[in-house]
C-alpha positions in Angstrom: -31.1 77.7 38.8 -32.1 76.7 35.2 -31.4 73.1 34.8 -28.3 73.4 31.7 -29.2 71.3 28.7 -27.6 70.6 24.7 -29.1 74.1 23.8 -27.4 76.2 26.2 -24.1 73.8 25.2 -25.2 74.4 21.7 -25.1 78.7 22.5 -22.2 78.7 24.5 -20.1 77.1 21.9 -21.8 78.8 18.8 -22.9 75.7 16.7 -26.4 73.7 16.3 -28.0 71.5 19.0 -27.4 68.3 16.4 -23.5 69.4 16.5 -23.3 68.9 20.4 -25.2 65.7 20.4 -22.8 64.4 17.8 -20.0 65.3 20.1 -21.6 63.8 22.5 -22.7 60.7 20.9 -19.3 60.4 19.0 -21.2 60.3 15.6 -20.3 62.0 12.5 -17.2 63.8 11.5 -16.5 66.6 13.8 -13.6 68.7 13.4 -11.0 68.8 16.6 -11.5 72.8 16.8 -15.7 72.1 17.0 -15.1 69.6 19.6 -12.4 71.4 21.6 -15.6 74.1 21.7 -18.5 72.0 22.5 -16.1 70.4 25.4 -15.1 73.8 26.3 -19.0 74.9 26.5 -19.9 71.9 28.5 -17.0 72.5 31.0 -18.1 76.5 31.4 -21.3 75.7 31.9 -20.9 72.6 34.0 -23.2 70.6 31.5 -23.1 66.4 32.2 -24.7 64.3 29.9 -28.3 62.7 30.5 -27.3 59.2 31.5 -30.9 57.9 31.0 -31.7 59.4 28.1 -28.7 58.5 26.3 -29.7 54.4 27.6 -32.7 54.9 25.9 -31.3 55.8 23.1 -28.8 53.1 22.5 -31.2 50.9 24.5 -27.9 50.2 27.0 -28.1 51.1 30.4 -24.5 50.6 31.2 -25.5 49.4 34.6 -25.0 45.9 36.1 -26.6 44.6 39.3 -24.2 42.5 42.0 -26.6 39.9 44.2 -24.1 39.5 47.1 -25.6 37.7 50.6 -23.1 40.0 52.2 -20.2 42.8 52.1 -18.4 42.7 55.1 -17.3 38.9 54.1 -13.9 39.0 53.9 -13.8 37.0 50.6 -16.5 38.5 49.0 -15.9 42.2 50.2 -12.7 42.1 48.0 -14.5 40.0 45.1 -17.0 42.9 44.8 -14.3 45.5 45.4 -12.4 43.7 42.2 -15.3 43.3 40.3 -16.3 46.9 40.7 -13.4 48.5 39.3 -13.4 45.8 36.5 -16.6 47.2 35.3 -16.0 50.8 35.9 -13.0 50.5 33.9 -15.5 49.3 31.4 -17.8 52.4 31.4 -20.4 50.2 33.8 -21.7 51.8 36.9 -23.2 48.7 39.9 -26.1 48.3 41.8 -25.1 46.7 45.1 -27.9 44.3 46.6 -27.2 42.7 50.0 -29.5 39.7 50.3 -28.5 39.5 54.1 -29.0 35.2 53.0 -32.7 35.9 53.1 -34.5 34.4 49.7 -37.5 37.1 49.5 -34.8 39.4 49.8 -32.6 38.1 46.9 -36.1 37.7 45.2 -37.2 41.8 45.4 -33.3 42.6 44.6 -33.8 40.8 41.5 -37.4 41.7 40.3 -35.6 45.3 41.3 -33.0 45.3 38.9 -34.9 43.6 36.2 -37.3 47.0 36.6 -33.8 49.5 36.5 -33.1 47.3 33.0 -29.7 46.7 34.2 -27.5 44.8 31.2 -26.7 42.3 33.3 -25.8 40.6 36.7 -23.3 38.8 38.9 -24.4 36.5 41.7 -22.7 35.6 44.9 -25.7 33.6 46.8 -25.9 30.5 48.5 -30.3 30.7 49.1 -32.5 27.4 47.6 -35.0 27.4 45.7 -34.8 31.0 43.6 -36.0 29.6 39.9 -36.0 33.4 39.2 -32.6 33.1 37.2 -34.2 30.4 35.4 -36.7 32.5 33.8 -34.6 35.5 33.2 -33.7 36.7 29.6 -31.1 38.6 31.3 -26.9 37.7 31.0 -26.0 36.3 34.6 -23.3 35.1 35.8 -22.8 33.3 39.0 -19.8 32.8 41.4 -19.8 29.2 42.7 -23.0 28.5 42.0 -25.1 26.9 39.7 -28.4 28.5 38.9 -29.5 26.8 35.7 -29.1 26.8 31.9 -29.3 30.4 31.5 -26.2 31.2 33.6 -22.4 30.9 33.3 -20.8 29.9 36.6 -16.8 31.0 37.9 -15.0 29.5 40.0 -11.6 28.0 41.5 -10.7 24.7 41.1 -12.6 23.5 44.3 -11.7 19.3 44.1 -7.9 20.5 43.5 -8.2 22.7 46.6 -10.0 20.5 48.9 -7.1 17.6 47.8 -4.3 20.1 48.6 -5.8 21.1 52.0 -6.3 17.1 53.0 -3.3 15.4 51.7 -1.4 18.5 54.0 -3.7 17.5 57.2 -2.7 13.7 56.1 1.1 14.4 55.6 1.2 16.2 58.8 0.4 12.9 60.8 -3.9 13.6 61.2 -6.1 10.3 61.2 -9.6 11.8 62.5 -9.9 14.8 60.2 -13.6 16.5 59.9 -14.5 18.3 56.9 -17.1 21.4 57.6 -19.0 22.0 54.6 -21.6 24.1 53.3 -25.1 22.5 52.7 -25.0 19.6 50.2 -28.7 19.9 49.1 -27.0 23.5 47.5 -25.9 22.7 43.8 -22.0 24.3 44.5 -18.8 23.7 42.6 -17.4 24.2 46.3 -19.1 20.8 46.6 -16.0 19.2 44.7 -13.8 20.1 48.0 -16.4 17.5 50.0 -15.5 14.8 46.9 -11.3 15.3 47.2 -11.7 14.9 51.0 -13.5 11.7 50.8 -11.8 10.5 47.9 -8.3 10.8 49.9 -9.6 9.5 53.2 -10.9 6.6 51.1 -7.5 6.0 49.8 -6.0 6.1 53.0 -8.4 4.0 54.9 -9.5 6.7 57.1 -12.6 7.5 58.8 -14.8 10.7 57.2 -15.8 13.4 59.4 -18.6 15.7 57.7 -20.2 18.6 59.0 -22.7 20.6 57.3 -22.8 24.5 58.4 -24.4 25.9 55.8 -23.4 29.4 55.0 -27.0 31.3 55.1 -27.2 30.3 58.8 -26.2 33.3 60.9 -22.6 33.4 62.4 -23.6 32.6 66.4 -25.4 29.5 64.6 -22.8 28.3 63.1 -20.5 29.1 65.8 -22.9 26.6 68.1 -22.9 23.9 65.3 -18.9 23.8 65.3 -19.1 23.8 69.0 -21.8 21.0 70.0 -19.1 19.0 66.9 -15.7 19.6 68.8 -17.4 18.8 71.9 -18.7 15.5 70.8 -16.4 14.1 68.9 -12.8 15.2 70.7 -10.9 12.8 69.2 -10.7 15.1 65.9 -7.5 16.0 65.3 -7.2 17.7 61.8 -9.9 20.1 60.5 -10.8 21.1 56.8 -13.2 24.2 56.6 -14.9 25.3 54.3 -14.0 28.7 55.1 -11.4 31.1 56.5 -14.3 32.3 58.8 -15.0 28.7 59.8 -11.7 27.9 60.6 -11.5 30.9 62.4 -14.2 30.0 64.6 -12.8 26.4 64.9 -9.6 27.7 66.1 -10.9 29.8 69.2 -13.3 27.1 70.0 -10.4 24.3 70.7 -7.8 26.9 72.1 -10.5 28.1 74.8 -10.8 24.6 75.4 -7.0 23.9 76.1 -6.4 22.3 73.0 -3.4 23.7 71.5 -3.3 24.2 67.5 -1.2 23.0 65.6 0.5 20.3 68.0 -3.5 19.2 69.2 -5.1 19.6 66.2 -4.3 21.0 62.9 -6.5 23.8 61.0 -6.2 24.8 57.3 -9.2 27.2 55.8 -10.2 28.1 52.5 -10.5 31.6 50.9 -7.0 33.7 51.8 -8.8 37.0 51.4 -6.2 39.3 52.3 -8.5 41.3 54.9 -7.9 37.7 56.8 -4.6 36.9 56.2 -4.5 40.5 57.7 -5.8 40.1 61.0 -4.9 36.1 61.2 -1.4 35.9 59.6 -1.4 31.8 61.5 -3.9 31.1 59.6 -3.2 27.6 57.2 -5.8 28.3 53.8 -6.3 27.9 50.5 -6.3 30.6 48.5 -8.7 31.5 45.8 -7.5 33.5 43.0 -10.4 36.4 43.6 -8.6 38.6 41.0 -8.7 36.4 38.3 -12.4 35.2 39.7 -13.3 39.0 39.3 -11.5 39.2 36.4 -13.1 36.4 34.5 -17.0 37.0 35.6 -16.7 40.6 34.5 -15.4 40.0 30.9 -18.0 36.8 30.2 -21.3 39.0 31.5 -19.6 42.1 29.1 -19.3 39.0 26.2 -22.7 37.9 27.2 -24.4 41.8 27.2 -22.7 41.7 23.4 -24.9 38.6 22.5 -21.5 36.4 23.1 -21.6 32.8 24.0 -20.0 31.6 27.5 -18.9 28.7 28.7 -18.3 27.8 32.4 -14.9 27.9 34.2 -14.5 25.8 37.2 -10.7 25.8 37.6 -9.4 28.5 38.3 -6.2 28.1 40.0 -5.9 28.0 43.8 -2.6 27.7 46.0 -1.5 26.9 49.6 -0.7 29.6 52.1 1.5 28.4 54.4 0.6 29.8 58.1 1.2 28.4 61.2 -2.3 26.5 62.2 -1.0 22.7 60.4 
């Protein structure tokens, strides 16, 4: 079949070619009766504008490019879910690039996106050393992450999390809490959560318990690292992770083990994606606001595609979900 373009619209409907692309483009003064025909035309004839050239054109592709190490995460499967919508509510179509938490990876995803002259891009890794962003003219923005000068970071308030989640453990009568983190060479606002559990077990004169797992390991490797930790150090009896998925893992570890949770040892997670809460209602978290996270990283990469300034925000509101694990 003969591939439908403006000047079969243009015959259909009985005006010129420069009438349809007016329609189309929203230019000009155009009657409603013209435009109820050229609509009517394009309809009949099953006509759909030329994305591409119509980017060219207004040199806007309308596409933005989401870096995510995974999407089967429970947290960031419903961050990229949120985020998604955002944008197509926006007029933006994604491009989806799972970095799988390899580097070269994240590397080709980007050089990749940079070549489809996406208008911009949201990142969700956790790899070192990617000076890419640095170097990138492009608007980025970054979820928990700092990757330099040139990008605007979102997050919750991580120190104001990690001090609900300790103070709870503390309250709830645990001296010997460990704190699994992610890797602290990693330049992370989730890094604050580390701070607020030091800074409270300081106050109360308590010993610190700090384990790194960091989160581009792979999820039998971290599963051993929490393991060879319980097993060494049983006296543990409260445990901050750095993750729902963490705590998770924590939890099966100590019940296989005959330790009973919460009258044993007490367990409280961060993230409450509701996938989790799903398929662990007992589960003790902290919740992340991942709307408003989605929410605010899609309108400051639309401000910064305008040639808008951004600031950072780092404190986004968290709250306590009360489950049965402290």
């Amino acid at each position: 079949m003969k591939k439908v373009g403006i000047r079969e619209v243009a015959q259909e409907a009985e005006v010129s070619t420069a009438t349809v692309s007016r329609v189309l483009n929203n230019r000009g003064y155009i009657s409603q009766e013209t435009r109820n025909k050229v609509q009517s035309a394009m309809s009949k004839l099953e006509y759909y504008p030329n994305d591409l050239a119509r980017a060219l054109y207004k040199k806007r592709t309308y596409t933005v490019g989401l870096i995510f190490p995974s999407n089967v995460h429970p947290f960031q499967a419903e961050l990229i879910q949120d985020i998604e919508y955002l944008l197509s509510q926006q007029g933006y179509k994604v491009l989806l690039c799972n970095s799988l938490n390899n580097p070269q990876k994240e590397i080709a995803y980007l050089t990749m996106l940079r070549k489809n002259q996406v208008d911009g891009i949201i990142v969700g890794t956790h790899n070192k050393h990617i000076g890419d962003y640095n170097g990138s003219n492009l608007p980025i923005v970054a979820i928990d992450r700092d990757l330099g000068k040139n990008t605007t970071t979102v997050a919750c308030d991580n120190y104001a999390g990690g001090e609900l989640a300790v103070q709870l453990l503390i309250n709830r009568g645990c001296k010997q809490i460990l704190d699994i983190r992610g890797d602290s060479s990693i330049k992370l606002p989730a890094n604050d959560r580390t701070v607020a559990y030091q800074n409270l077990m300081k106050k109360y004169g308590l010993k610190t318990y700090i384990l790194e797992v960091p989160f581009v390991l792979p999820a039998e490797e971290k599963k051993a690292l929490i393991e060879t930790y319980l097993h060494d150090n049983p006296e543990i009896d409260g445990i901050f992770a750095g993750d729902d998925l963490l705590a998770s893992i924590a939890i099966f570890y100590l019940e296989a083990h005959h330790k009973k949770v919460p009258t044993d040892v007490k367990v409280i997670g961060f993230d409450g994606a509701k996938q989790t809460l799903l398929y662990n209602p007992r589960l003790t978290t902290i919740r992340q606001p991942i709307d408003q996270i989605a929410e605010t990283a899609t309108t400051k990469l639309i401000n910064k595609i305008n040639g808008k300034k951004e600031k950072d925000q780092l404190k986004l509101p968290v709250s306590l979900v009360l489950g049965h694990t402290v």
